[in-house]
C-alpha positions in Angstrom: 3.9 17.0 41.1 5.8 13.9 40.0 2.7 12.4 39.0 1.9 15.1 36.5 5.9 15.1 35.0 5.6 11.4 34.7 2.0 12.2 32.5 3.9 15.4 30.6 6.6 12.7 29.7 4.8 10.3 28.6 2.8 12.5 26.6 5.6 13.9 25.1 7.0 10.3 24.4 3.7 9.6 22.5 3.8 13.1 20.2 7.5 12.2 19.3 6.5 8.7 18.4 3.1 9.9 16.2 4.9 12.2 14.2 8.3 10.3 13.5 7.2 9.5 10.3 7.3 13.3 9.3 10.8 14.7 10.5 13.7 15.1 8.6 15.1 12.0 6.9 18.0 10.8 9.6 18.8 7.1 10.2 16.3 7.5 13.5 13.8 8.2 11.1 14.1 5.2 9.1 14.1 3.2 12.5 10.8 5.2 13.8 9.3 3.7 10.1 9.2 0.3 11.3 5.4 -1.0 11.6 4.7 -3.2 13.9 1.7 -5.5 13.8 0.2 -8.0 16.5 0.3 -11.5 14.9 -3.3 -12.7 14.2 -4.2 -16.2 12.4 -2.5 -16.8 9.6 -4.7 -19.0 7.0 -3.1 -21.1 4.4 -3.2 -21.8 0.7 -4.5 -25.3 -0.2 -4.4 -26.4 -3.8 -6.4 -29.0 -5.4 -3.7 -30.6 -7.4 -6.2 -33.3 -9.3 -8.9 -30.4 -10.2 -8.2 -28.1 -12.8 -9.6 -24.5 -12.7 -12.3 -23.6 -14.9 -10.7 -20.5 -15.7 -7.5 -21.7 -17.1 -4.8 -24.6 -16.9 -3.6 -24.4 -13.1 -5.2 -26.0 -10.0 -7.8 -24.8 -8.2 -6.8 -22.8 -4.8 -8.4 -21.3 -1.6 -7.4 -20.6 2.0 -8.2 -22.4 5.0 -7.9 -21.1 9.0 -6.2 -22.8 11.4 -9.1 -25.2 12.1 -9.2 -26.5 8.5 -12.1 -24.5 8.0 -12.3 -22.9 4.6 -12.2 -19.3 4.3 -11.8 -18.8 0.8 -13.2 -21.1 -1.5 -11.9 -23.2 -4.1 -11.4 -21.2 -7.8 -12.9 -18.4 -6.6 -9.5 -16.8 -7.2 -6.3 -18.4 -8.0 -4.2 -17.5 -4.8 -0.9 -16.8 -5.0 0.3 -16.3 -1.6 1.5 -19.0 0.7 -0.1 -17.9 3.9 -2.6 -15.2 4.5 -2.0 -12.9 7.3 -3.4 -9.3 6.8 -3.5 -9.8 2.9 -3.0 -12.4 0.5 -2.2 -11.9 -3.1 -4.5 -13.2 -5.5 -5.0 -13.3 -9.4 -9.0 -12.1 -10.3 -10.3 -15.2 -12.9 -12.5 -12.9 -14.8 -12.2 -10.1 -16.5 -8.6 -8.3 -17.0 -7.0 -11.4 -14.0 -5.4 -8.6 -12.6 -3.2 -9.3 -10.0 -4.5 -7.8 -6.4 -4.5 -8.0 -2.5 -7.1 -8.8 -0.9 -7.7 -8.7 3.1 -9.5 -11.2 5.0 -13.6 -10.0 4.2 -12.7 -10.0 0.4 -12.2 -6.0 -0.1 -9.4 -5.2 -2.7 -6.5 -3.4 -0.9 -3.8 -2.5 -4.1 -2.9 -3.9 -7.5 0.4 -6.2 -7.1 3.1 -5.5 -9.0 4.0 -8.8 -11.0 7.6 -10.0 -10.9 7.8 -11.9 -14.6 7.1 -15.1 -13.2 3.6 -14.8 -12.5 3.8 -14.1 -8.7 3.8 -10.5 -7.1 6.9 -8.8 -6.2 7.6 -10.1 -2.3 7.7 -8.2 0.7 11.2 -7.0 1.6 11.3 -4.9 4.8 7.8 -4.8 5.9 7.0 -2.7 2.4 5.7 -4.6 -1.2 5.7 -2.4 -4.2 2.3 -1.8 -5.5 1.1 -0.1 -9.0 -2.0 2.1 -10.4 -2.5 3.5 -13.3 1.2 2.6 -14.0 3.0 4.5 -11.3 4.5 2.5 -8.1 4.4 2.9 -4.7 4.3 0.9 -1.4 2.1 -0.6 1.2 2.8 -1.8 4.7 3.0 -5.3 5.7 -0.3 -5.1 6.9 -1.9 -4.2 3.3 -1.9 -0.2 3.9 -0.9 1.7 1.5 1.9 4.0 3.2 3.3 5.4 0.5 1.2 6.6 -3.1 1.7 5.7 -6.2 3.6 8.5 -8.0 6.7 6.3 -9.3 7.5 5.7 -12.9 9.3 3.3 -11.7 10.4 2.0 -7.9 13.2 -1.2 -6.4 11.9 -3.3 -3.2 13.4 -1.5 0.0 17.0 -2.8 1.1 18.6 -1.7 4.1 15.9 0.5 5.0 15.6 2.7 1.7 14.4 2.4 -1.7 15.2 3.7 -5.5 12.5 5.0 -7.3 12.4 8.1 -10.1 10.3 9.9 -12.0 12.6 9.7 -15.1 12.8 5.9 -16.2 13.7 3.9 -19.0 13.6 0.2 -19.4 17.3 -1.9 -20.0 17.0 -3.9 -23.0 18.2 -7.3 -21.4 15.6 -9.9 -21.9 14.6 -9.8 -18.2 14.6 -5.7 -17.9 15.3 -3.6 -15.3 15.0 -0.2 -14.2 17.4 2.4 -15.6 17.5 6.1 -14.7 20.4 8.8 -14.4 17.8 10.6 -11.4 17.8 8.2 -8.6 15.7 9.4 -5.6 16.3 7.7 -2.1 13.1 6.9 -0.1 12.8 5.5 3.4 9.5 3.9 4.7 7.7 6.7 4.8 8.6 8.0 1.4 11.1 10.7 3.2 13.5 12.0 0.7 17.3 10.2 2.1 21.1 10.5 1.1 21.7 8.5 -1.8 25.3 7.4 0.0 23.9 6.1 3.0 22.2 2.5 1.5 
């Protein structure tokens, strides 16, 4: 009889856990957002600093593994992200050099969301904005997308929550931002939460 109550609990433990993502929007919500990913090899960005790309004026770039071997090649993209874990970001050299993630066999995860510098947005909170077809939305930190792209515009997660509305317009400073009078507060999941509780 205890035997089958400890089973029952735990069972119950794991149904609370799978579906925390779809309750109400309370600050154990936001906590029950939290990915968590088992670390696996990281490989790095090397840069050829004495060969220029053939596709433009910047050095050639690629990703090695933690035995120097080389996973990417040289210019076969220009690589933008310092290590590599689950995704790296990387700028296409042909065609429209959209900026994308890629994971580690090559496949395109989501279209980055450039920050004006000509780097993506970062990570901030295990979530990085990403963009199609002009609306915003956010992947996990380990390249899933986790919540659509239905923004007219979005802001990187802080303290657990995010701004993003349907009803945007651009600021007219040289280096823009968002401006909206219809805020909506997202957690992680893309749960609806209290604007006074950032």
């Amino acid at each position: 009889m205890k035997q089958l109550l400890e089973i029952s609990l735990k069972i119950l433990i794991c149904v609370i856990y799978a579906t925390s993502c779809d309750t109400n929007s309370t600050e154990d919500n936001i906590k029950g957002c939290e990915d968590s990913f088992p670390t696996i090899e990281k490989w790095t960005l090397i840069v050829d600093e004495d060969s220029e790309s053939k596709f433009g004026p910047f050095p050639k770039s690629g990703y090695i593994n933690s035995k120097g071997d080389t996973t990417i090649p040289l210019d076969v993209y220009r690589c933008l992200s310092d290590t590599f874990e689950y995704f790296g970001i990387v700028h296409e050299l042909r065609g429209n050099y959209q900026m994308f993630a890629i994971d580690k066999t090559g496949k395109k995860l989501f279209e980055a969301v450039p920050d004006g510098e000509g780097f993506a947005i970062k990570e901030y909170e295990g979530r990085i904005m990403i963009q199609k077809n002009g609306k915003f939305g956010f992947a996990n930190h380990k390249g899933e997308i986790v919540i659509q792209p239905k923004y007219t515009c979005a802001e990187s997660f802080y303290k657990g929550r995010a701004r993003v509305s349907n009803k945007c317009r651009r600021s007219k400073d040289e280096h823009y931002m968002w401006e909206s009078d219809n805020w909506i507060y997202i957690d992680k999941c893309g749960n609806e939460v209290p604007s006074n509780n950032k």
